[in-house]
C-alpha positions, -999 to +999 in steps of 0.1 A: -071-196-014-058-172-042-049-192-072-024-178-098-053-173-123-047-141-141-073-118-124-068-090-151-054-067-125-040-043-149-069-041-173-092-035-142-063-003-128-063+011-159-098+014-161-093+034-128-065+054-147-089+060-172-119+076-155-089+099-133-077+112-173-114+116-183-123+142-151-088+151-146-104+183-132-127+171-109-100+149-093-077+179-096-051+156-115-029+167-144-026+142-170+003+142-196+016+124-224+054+115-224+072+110-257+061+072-270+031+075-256+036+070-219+011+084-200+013+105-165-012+111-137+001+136-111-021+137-082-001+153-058+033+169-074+024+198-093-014+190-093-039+198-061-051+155-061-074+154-034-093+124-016-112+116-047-078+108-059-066+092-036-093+065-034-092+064-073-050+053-064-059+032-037-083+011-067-058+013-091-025-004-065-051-033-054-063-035-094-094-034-091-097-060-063-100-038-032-127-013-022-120+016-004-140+041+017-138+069+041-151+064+078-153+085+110-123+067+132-128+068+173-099+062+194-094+066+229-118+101+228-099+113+197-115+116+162-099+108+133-107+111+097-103+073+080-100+047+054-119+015+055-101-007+030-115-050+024-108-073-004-115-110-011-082-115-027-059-105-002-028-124-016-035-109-052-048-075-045-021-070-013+008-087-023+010-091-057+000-058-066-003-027-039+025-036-018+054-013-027+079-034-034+096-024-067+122+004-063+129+024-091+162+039-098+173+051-127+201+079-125+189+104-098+155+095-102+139+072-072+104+060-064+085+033-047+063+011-072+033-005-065+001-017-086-004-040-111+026-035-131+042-052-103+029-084-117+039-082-152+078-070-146+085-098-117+114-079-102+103-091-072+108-125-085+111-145-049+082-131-040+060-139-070+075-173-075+058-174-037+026-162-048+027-181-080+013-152-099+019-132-128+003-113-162+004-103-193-016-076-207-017-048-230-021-020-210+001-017-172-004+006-145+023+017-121+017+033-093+043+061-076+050+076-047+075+104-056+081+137-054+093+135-094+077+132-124+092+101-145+109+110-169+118+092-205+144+071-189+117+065-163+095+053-191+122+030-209+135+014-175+101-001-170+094-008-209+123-033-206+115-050-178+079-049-187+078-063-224+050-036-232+053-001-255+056+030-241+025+036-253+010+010-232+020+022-195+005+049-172+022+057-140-002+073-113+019+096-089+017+118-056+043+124-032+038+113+005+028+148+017-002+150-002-038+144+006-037+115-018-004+104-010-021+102+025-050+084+015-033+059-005-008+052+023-032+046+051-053+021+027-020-005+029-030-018+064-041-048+057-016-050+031+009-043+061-002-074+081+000-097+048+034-088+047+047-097+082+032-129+078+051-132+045+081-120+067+073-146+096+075-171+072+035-178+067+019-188+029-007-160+026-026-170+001-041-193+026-056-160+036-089-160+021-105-126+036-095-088+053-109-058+060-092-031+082-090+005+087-067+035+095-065+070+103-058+094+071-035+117+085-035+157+083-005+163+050+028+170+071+048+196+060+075+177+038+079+144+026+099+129+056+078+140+084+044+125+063+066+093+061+064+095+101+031+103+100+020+076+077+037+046+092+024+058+126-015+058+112-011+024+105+015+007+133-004+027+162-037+035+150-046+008+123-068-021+129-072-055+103-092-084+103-079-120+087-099-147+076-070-174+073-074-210+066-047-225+095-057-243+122-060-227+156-026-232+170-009-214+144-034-186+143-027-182+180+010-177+177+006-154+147-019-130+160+010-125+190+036-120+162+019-098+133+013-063+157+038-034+153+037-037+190+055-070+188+088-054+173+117-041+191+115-006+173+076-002+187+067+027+207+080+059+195+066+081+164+080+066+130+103+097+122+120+095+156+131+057+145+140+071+115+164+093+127+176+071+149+187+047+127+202+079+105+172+079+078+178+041+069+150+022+067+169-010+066+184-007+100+146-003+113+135-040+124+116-053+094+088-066+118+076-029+127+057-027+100+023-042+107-015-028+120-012-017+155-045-047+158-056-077+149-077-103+148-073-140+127-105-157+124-109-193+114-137-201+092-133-239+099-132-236+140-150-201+137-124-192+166-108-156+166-076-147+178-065-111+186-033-093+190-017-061+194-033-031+205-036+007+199-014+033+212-037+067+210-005+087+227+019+077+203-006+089+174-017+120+191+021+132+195+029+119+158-001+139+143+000+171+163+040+176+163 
């Protein structure tokens, strides 16, 4: 089980954030310095990024924990481009620090948060006080998926909430229709299946292992289609593995329930829900989001139990259209 040790998430994503500044060119990343100090890593919005990138953001929202790597994906007779993504922190790395579950307003500007930062502002306070995790450090990273740059206010919203200097943060950013914004997306399926079982009501740090994999998709031609496009790699075409410590019973009755497949909203392409539910995502049933597959393995029975399956139709028409 994860314990709420401080696992240095931070210091180990800024290292990440570091080595992105230090061959900003190779990564095809622009790197700027706001007033105080803040520093910015565009790898998407102004800047080409690439997949180099977007493995280096996929390091930096698991902080350091996760490991990341392309593979050749087969599904029903259809090749696919993917990410392989595994951790043996899944509570820490997942939860606690590349789910995407600090929303930042401030005036017009919006964005989704995720990394480590995460851990050190506990806005999400239910959720950490779950987890029983938190940091402190002296250098944050915050990762953004955003079509804007953050601006000063940007910069002093988090320094409050954070405790550290300006000085002290560096937000990573790409915009979903990007090749990293693609990559970085398609790496959160196992976070995805950590999450329903947060949802169903299941403790996940007694998740000790998981490994999964996802089609990248090919960058859609504006934000809110690749938002289709990414949910659909992951809820029709992404496959995770659990290693949970729960006896067989439960593990039975939550590999029926984690699936996309198992929510009322599966079986269309993502941006047709969308607009179904007029562009809200909180009308969409919160138990959509999940791999399309999975399996929960016991390490004390060594008994396996799958769920869900893939829907290669549903991806082919979200990917070609």
């Amino acid at each position: 089980m994860d314990s709420g040790m401080n696992r240095g998430l931070n210091a180990r994503a800024a290292d990440v954030a570091d080595q992105l500044a230090d061959d900003a060119a190779t990564y095809g990343v622009n790197v700027r310095t706001l007033v105080g100090g803040a520093r910015v890593i565009d790898a998407g919005i102004e800047a080409a990024g690439g997949f180099g990138a977007g493995l280096a953001m996929v390091h930096a929202c698991m902080g350091g924990l996760g490991h990341a790597s392309f593979v050749p994906l087969a599904i029903d007779g259809d090749s696919y481009d993917g990410v392989h993504v595994w951790t043996d922190h899944p509570s820490t790395a997942c939860m606690a620090s590349q789910y995407a579950g600090w929303a930042l307003q401030v005036g017009d500007y919006f964005a989704m948060g995720s990394g480590p930062l995460r851990a050190v502002a506990r806005v999400e306070h239910e959720l950490f006080d779950k987890l029983g995790y938190s940091e402190q450090t002296e250098r944050g990273v915050l990762v953004l998926e955003t079509r804007s740059l953050p601006t000063d206010a940007v910069v002093t919203f988090v320094t409050e909430r954070t405790g550290l200097p300006r000085g002290a943060i560096t937000f990573i950013v790409a915009p979903t229709a990007s090749i990293a914004g693609s990559v970085q997306i398609s790496a959160r399926v196992i976070e995805t299946g950590l999450h329903k079982m947060d949802v169903l009501g299941f403790d996940v740090r007694l998740v000790t292992h998981a490994m999964g994999s996802a089609p990248i998709p090919p960058v859609a031609k504006n934000d809110l289609r690749a938002i289709g496009r990414t949910n659909d790699c992951i809820l029709y075409g992404g496959r995770a593995h659990y290693t949970v410590r729960a006896d067989d019973a439960t593990l039975e009755e939550l590999a029926a329930k984690i699936p996309a497949s198992a929510s009322s909203d599966y079986g269309t392409p993502f941006y047709q829900i969308f607009e179904r539910y007029d562009r809200d995502f909180y009308k969409i049933d919160k138990l959509l989001f999940s791999p399309g597959e999975v399996w929960l393995t016991s390490p004390t029975t060594g008994r396996t139990f799958h769920g869900g399956k893939l829907n290669p139709d549903v991806l082919r028409e979200s990917l070609t259209t």
